[in-house]
C-alpha positions in Angstrom: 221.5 80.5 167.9 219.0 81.9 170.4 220.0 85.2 172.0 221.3 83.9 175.7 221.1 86.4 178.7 224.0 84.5 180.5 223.4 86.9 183.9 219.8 85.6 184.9 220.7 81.5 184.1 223.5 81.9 186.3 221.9 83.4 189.2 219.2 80.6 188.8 222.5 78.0 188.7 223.5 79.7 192.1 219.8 79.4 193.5 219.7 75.5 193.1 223.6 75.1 193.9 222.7 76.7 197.1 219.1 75.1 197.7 219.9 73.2 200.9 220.0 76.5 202.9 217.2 76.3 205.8 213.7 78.3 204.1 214.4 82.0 204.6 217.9 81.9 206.0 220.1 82.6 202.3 219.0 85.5 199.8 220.2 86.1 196.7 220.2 89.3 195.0 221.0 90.0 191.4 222.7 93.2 190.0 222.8 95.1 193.1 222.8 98.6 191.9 225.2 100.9 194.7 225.0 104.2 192.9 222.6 106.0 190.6 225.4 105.2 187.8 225.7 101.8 186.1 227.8 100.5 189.0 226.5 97.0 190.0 227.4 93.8 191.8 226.3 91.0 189.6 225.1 88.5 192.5 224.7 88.6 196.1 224.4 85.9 198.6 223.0 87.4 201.9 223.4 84.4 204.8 220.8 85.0 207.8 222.7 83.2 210.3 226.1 82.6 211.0 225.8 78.8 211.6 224.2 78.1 208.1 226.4 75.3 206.4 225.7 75.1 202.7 227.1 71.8 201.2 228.5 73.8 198.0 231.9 74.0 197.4 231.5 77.5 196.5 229.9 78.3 199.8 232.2 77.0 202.1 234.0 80.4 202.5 231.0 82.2 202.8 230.1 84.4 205.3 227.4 87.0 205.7 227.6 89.4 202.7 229.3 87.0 199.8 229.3 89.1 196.5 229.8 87.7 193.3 231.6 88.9 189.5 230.7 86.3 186.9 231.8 86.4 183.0 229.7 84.4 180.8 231.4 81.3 178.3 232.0 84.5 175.3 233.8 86.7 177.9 236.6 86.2 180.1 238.1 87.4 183.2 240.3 90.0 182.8 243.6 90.9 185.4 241.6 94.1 186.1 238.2 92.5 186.9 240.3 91.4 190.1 240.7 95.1 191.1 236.8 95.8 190.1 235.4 93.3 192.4 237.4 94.5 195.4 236.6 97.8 194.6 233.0 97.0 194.7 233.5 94.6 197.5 234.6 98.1 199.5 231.9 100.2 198.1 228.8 98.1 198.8 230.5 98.0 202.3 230.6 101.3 202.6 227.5 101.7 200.8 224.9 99.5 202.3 227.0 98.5 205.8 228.8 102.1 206.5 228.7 100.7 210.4 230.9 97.5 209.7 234.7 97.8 211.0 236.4 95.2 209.7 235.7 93.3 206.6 235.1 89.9 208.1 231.8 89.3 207.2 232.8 89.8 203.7 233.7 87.5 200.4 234.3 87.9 197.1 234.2 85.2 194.1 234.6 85.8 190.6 233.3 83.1 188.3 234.4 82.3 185.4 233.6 79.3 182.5 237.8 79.2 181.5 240.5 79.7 183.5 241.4 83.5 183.8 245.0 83.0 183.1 245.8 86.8 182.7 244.3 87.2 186.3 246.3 84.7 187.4 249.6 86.2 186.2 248.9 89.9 187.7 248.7 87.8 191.3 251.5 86.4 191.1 253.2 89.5 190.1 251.8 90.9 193.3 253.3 88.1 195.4 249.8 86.9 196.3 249.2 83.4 197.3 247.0 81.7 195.3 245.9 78.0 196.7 244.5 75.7 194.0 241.5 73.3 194.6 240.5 74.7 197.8 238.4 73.2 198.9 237.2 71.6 195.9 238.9 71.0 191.8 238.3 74.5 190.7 237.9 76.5 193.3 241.3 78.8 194.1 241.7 81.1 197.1 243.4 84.1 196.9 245.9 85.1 200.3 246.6 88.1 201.4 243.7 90.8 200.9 241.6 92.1 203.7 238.5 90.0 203.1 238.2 86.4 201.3 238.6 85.9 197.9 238.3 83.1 195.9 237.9 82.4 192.1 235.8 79.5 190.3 236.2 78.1 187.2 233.3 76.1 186.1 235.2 74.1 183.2 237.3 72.5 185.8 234.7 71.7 188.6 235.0 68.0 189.1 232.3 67.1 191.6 229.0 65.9 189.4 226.8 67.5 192.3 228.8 70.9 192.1 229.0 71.1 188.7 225.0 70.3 187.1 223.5 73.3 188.3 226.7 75.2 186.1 225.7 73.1 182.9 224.8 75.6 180.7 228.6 77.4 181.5 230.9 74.7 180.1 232.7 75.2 177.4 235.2 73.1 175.4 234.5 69.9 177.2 232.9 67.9 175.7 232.4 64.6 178.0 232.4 66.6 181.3 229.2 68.7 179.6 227.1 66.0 178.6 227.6 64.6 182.4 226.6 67.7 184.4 223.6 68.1 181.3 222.3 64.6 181.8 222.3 64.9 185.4 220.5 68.3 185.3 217.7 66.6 183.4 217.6 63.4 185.3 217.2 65.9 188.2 214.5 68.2 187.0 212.6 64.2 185.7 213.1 63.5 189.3 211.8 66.6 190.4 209.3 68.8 187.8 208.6 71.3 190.2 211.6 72.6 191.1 211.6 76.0 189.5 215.2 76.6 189.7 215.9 72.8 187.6 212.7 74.0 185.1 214.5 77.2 183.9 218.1 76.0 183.4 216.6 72.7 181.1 214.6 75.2 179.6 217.5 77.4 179.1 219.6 74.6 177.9 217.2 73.2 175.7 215.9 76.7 174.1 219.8 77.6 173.0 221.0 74.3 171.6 223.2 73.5 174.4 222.5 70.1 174.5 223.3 66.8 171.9 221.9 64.1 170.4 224.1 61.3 172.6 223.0 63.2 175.8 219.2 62.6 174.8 219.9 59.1 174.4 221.1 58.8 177.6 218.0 60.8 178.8 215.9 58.3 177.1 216.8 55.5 179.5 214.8 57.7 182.3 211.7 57.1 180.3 209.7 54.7 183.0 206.5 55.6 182.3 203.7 57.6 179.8 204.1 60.5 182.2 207.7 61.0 182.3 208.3 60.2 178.4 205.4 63.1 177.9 207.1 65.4 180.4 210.3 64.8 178.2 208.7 65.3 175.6 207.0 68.5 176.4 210.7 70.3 177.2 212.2 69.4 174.0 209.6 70.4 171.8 210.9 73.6 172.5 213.8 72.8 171.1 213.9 72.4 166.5 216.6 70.6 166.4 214.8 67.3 168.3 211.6 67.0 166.5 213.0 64.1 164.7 214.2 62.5 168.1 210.6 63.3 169.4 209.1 61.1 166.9 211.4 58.0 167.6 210.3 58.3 170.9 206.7 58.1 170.1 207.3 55.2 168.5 209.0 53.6 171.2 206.0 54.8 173.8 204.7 51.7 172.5 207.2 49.0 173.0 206.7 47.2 176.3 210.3 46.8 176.9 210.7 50.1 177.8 208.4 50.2 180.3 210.9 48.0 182.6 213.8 50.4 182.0 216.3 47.1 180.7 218.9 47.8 178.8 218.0 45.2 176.5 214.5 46.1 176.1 215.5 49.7 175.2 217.7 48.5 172.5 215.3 46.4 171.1 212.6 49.3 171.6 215.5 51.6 169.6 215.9 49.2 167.0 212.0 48.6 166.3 211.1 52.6 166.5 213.9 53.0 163.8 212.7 50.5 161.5 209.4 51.6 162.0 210.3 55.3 161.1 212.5 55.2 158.6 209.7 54.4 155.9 212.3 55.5 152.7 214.1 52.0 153.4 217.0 54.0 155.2 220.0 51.8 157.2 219.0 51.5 160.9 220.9 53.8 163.1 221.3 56.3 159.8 218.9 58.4 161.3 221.3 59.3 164.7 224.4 60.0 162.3 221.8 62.1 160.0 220.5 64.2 163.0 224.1 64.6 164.4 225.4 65.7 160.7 222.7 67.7 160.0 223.2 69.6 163.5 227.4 69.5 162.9 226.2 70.6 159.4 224.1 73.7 160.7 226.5 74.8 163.2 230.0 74.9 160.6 227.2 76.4 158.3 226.6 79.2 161.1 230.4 79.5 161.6 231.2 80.2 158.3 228.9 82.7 158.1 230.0 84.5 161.2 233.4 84.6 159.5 232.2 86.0 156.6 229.9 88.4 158.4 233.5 90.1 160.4 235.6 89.3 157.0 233.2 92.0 155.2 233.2 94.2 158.1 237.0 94.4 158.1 237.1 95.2 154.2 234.7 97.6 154.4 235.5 99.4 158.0 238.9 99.6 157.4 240.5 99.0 154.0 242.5 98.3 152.7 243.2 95.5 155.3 246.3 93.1 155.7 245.0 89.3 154.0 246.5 87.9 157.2 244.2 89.4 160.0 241.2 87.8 157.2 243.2 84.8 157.4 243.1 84.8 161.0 239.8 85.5 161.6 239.0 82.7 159.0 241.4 80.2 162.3 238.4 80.8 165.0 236.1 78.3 164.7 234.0 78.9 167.9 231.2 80.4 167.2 230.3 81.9 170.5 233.9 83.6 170.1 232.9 84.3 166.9 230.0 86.4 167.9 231.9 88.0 171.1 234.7 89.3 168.2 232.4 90.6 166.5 230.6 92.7 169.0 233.8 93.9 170.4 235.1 94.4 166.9 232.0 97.0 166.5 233.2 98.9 169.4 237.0 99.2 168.5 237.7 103.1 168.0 240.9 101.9 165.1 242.2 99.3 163.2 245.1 98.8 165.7 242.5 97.6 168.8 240.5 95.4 165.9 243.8 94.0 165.2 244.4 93.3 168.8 241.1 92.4 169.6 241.2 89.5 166.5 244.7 88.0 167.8 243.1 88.3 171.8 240.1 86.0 170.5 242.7 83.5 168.3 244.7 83.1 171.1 241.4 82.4 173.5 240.6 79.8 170.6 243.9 78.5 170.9 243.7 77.8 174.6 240.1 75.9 174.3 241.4 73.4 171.8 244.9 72.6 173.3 243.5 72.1 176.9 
């Protein structure tokens, strides 16, 4: 799978989640350094004028300065990132708004894919009141510190409109990501130009994030030559849809499709199937081919990752106990499976790879049972 700088997609996610701000009136900055050390704020969102109303759920707190933590899908939100983005919170205050004497036109969100659950706990321990789905599914404020905090977790957004520009960030579910990805490319269809829409389908389509069922709803957009080349142009980018790419060629010339029926686009399926499957192949063996053969390359690429940190562990630090093999062998997600094994070639012992194996099971653990 493609390399994915997570940092950059999600500031353009914020850009279009916040694009009904007046021309001029909201900036965003990204990785705001405040000290010649690596100390930076990840995002943010400077508000011009008081009286701006952004329709966002996220933005409703908002006030002037509204700085931002975000963990992408392979990381998680630790109970200390809490502390760290109060602590910078402070600092860029201090930093950048010395003059300011009270902390009112200050917020803080930290954004993350899965529900920080650690977090969570350390704020209750604190007696902190924590309000769930304020003001949207999601969204939960944080009482009690001298500025407004809130946290966001992206998997449980429910709003389709608050949740598409956030696409490329879900992770274990399944139905809620094809929605927000269908309705990020119906959007960009609708809308080309926009160059906020452009990079996150680009970004979704570069990395594999999206499926075969969400092109075939995508398909149903196809109106006309231009859109169907526009469509076409995007996921050529993309391997893994070359075969999809030349069904859809085929069914440029069916003039069913050109109406947008439903029954004219099965028909139009049917025909560019028969057509195209030349070696006397079943009709509709050619979507359960493409969706094996990309199930196929992905277990393929899981197995290897396992492999990959099962020879690590022999070799860094035998002999090792068959069980932590045996455990590593239980993660099947493969962007966990690459976050362990980054992590797992930072551990200074083989007590913090232990713990750093049974810290990503457990993770694995909480995807599938929720």
């Amino acid at each position: 799978m493609p390399n994915k700088q997570w940092h950059p997609v999600f500031v353009t996610a914020l850009k279009e989640a916040l694009s009904d701000a007046p021309p001029g009136q909201v900036e965003i900055q990204a990785e705001v350094a405040l000290s010649s050390r690596p100390l930076d704020v990840d995002v943010i969102v400077i508000k011009k004028k008081a009286d701006i109303v952004l329709a966002h759920p996220v933005a409703r707190v908002f006030r002037r300065y509204n700085l931002f933590e975000f963990k992408s899908p392979v990381d998680y939100l630790e109970a200390n990132d809490f502390d760290k983005g109060l602590a910078l919170a402070r600092l860029y205050k201090v930093i950048e708004h010395p003059g300011a004497l009270v902390l009112d036109d200050f917020t803080l969100t930290l954004v993350s894919s899965s529900y920080p659950r650690a977090m969570m706990e350390m704020l209750k321990a604190r007696k902190l009141k924590v309000q769930a789905d304020v003001p949207a599914t999601g969204i939960y404020q944080v009482k009690g510190e001298m500025f407004v905090v809130q946290v966001v977790v992206i998997n449980e957004l429910e709003d389709p409109e608050a949740l598409y520009p956030f696409a490329p960030f879900i992770t274990g579910r399944r139905r809620k990501e094809t929605q927000a990805t269908v309705l990020l490319l119906k959007k960009f269809l609708q809308d080309p130009s926009n160059p906020y829409r452009k990079d996150l389908a680009e970004f979704t389509i570069k990395n594999e994030l999206v499926l075969p069922e969400e092109m075939e709803e995508v398909q149903q957009l196809m109106y006309s030559p231009e859109e169907r080349q526009r469509i076409k142009e995007i996921f050529n980018k993309s391997p893994i849809m070359q075969e999809w790419l030349k069904e859809w060629s085929e069914q440029a010339r069916i003039e069913g499709l050109a109406k947008g029926r439903a029954e004219g686009l099965a028909k139009g399926l049917a025909k560019g199937r028969a057509e195209g499957l030349a070696k006397g192949r079943a009709e509709g063996l050619a979507k359960g081919l493409a969706r094996g053969r990309a199930e196929g390359a992905r277990e393929g690429k899981i197995e290897k990752a396992q492999e990959a940190i099962c020879t690590y562990l022999k070799i860094k630090y035998a002999p090792i106990a068959p069980q932590w093999l045996t455990k590593v062998r239980e993660v099947n997600d493969l962007e966990l499976l690459d976050s362990m094994l980054v992590r797992l070639f930072q551990a200074a012992s083989k007590e913090e790879a232990q713990a750093i194996i049974q810290q990503v099971l457990e993770k694995a653990n909480e995807f599938s049972s929720r």
